[in-house]
C-alpha positions in Angstrom: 91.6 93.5 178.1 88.5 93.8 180.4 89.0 97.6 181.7 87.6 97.8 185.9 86.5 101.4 186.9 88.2 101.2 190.9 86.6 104.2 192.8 89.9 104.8 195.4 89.0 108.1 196.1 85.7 110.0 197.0 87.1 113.7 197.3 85.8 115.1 194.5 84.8 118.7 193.8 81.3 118.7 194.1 81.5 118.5 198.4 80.9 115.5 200.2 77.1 116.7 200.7 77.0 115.9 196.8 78.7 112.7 197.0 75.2 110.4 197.0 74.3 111.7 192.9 77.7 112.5 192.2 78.4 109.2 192.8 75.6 107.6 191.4 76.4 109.5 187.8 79.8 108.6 187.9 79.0 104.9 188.1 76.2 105.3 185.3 78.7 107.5 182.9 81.3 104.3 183.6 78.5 101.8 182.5 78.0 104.0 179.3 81.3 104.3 178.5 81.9 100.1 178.2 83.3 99.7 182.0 82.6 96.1 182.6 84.0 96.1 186.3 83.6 98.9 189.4 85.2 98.0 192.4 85.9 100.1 196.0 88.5 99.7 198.1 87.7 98.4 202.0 89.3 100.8 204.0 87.3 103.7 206.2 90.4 106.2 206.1 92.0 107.5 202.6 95.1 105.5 202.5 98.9 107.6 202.6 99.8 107.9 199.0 96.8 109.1 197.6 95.7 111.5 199.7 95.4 112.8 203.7 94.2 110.1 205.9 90.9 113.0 206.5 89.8 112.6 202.9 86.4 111.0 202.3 86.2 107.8 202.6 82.7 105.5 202.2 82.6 101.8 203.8 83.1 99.5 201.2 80.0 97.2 201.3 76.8 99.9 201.5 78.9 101.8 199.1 78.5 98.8 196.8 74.4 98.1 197.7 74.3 102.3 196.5 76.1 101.3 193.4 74.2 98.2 192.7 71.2 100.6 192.4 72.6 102.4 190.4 73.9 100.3 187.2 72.2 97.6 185.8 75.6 95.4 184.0 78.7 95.9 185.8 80.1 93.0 188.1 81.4 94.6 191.5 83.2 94.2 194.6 85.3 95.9 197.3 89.4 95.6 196.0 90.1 94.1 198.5 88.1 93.5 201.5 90.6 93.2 204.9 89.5 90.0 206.8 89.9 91.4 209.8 87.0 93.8 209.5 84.0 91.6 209.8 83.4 88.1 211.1 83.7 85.5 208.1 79.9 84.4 208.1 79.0 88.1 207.9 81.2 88.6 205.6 79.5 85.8 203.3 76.0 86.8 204.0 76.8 90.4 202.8 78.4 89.2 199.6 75.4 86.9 199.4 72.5 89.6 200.2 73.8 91.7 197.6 74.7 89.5 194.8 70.8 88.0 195.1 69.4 92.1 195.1 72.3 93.2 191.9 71.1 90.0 189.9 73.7 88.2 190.3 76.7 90.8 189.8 78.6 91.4 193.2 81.2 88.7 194.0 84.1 89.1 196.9 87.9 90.7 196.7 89.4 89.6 199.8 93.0 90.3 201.5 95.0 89.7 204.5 94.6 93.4 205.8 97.8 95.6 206.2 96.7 98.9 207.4 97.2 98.7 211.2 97.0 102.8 211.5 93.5 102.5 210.4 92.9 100.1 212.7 94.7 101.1 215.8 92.7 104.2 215.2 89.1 103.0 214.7 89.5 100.0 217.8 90.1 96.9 215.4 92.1 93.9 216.5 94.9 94.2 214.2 96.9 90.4 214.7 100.3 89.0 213.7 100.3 88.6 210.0 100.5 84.6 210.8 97.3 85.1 212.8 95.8 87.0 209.9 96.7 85.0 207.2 95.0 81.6 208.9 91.7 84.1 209.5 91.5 84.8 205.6 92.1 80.6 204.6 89.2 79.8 207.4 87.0 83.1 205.9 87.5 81.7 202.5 86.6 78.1 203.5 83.6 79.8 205.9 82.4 81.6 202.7 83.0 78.9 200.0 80.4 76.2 202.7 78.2 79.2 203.0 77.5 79.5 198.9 77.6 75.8 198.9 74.8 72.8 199.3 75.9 72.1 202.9 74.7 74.0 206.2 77.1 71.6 208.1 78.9 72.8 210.9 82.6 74.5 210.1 85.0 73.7 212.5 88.4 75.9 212.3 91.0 76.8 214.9 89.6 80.1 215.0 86.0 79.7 214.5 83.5 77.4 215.1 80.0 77.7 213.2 77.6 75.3 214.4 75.4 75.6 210.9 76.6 77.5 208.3 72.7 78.0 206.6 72.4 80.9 203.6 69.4 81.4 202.5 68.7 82.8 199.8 71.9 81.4 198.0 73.6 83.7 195.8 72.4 83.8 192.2 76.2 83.4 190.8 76.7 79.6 190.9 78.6 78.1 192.5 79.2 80.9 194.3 80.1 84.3 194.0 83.4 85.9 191.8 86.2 85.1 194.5 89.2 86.9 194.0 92.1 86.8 196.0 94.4 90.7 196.4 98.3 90.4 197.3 101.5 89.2 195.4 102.9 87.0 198.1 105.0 84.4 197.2 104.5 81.5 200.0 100.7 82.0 201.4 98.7 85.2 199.2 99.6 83.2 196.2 98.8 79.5 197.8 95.7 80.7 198.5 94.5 82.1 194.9 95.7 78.5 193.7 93.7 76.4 196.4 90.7 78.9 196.5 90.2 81.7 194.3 88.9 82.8 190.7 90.8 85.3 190.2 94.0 87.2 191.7 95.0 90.8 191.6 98.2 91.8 191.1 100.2 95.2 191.8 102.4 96.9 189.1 105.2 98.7 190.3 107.9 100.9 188.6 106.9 100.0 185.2 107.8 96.5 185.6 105.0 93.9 184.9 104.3 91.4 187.7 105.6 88.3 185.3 107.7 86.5 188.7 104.5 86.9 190.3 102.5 84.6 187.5 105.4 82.0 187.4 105.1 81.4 191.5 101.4 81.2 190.8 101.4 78.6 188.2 103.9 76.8 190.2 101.8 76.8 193.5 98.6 75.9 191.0 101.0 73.0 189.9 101.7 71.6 193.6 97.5 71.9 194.5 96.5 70.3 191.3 94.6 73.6 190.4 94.7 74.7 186.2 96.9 77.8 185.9 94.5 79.0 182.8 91.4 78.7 185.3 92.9 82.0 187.4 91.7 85.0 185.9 95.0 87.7 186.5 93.9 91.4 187.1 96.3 94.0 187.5 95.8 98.2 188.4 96.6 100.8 186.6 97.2 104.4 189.0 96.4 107.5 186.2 96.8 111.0 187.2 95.8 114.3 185.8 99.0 114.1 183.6 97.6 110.3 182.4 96.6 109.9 178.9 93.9 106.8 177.5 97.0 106.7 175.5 99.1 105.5 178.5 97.2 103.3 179.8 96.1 101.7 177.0 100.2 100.8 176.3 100.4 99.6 179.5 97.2 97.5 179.4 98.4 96.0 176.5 101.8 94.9 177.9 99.5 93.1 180.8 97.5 91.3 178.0 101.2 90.0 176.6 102.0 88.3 180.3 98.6 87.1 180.9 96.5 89.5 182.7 92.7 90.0 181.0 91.5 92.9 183.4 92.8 95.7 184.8 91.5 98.1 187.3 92.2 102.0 186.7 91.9 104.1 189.7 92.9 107.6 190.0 95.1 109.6 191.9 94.8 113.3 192.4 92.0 113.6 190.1 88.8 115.4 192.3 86.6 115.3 189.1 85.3 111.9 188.2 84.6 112.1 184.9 87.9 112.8 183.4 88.8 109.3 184.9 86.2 107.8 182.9 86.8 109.8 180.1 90.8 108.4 180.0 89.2 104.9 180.6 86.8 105.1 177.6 89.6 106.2 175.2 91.3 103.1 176.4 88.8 101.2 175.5 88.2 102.8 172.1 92.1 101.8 171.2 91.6 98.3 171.8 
């Protein structure tokens, strides 16, 4: 099991005037301790659940160019990204910009967007989820051109891009670490099989995600996509009551179903380095 450091909370005890080193340490402690993944979710309010809406919250993608600088192996990206934030071929030229300036190592989590508090509150569009849903198949066909050979023209119903020209390409060939966040059944799940390396999965109650996989491998079936080629990811929420023993058990029931990664983020914890401390003992257990 691949074990994903996923920074979901930035209210931490050293004050947000501390939050630039404290950050930066926390990232370098999780690259010490064997953390092969650090992702951040794309949301600019704390999200109901783990904590008030006021809590500190940094935007996803100059959070991850400050990270970048600050680790040297870890792949990253935001967990997911809502595709109503930014238009598509922005979108693509940030994943681009800093995948080329962290070698190679930031790739794109993308979703359908759900939080319409946030957005009514901040002055983003916030569509129908049918309208949302065709925005994230035309971003990830906008983004796929983009990292390809062709500067063609893109022609959706919703956007138009008269030449879809990236230079410099991302290093990460033939494009950037795709994934795909959401467990549903009839589009999310299309989607990972038409367009995406990877999915991420919820787990819920204690009960693994195993439906989830089977409507995967039968939408993978129906696009003529190989089920094995679909890296599964999963997330594990710890608390201060967590133990590396916990989620190593759970971790390993994942690995039995499928999943190779899992991303452990905290809730309730305001000092980072117990979360990577729980993480590395996970590691150390196998």
């Amino acid at each position: 099991m691949d074990y994903g450091l996923h920074i979901a909370d930035f209210t931490w005890r050293s004050g947000a005037a501390h939050l630039g080193p404290a950050l930066a340490q926390h990232v370098r402690n999780a690259e010490a301790a064997g953390i092969r993944r650090i992702t951040v979710m794309d949301h600019f309010w704390q999200l109901p659940g783990l904590g008030p809406v006021e809590h500190e919250m940094l935007e996803a993608y100059a959070t991850l160019g400050f990270i970048a600088a600050h680790t040297e192996t870890a792949m990253l990206h935001a967990l997911v990204s809502g595709v109503i934030y930014r238009h598509p071929s922005l979108l693509a030229k940030q994943v681009t910009t800093l995948n080329v300036l962290s070698g190679g190592r930031v790739g794109l989590g993308i979703g359908a967007a759900w939080n319409e508090q946030e957005c009514r509150g901040l002055g983003f569009p916030f569509p129908p989820v049918a309208r949302r849903f065709r925005e994230l198949e035309e971003t990830l066909q906008i983004c796929l051109q983009m990292w390809s050979d062709s500067e063609g023209p893109y022609e959706g119903a919703i956007w138009q891009l008269e030449r879809t020209l990236d230079s410099p390409q991302s290093i990460s060939r033939p494009h950037p670490y795709l994934l795909i966040g959401g467990g549903g059944e009839k589009k999310t799940l299309r989607l990972v099989a038409q367009y995406a390396d990877a999915c991420n999965l919820g787990v819920s109650g204690g009960g693994l995600p195993t439906h989830k996989l089977d409507v995967l491998r039968s939408h993978c079936d129906d696009v003529g996509r190989n089920y094995d080629d679909i890296e599964k990811t999963a997330m594990i929420a710890i608390t201060p009551e967590s133990t590396s023993t916990d989620v190593a058990a759970l971790a390993e029931s994942l690995a039995g179903v499928g999943f190779t990664a899992t991303y452990v983020y905290a809730v309730g914890i305001d000092e980072p380095e117990r979360v990577v401390d729980v993480i590395r003992g996970a590691i150390e257990r196998g």
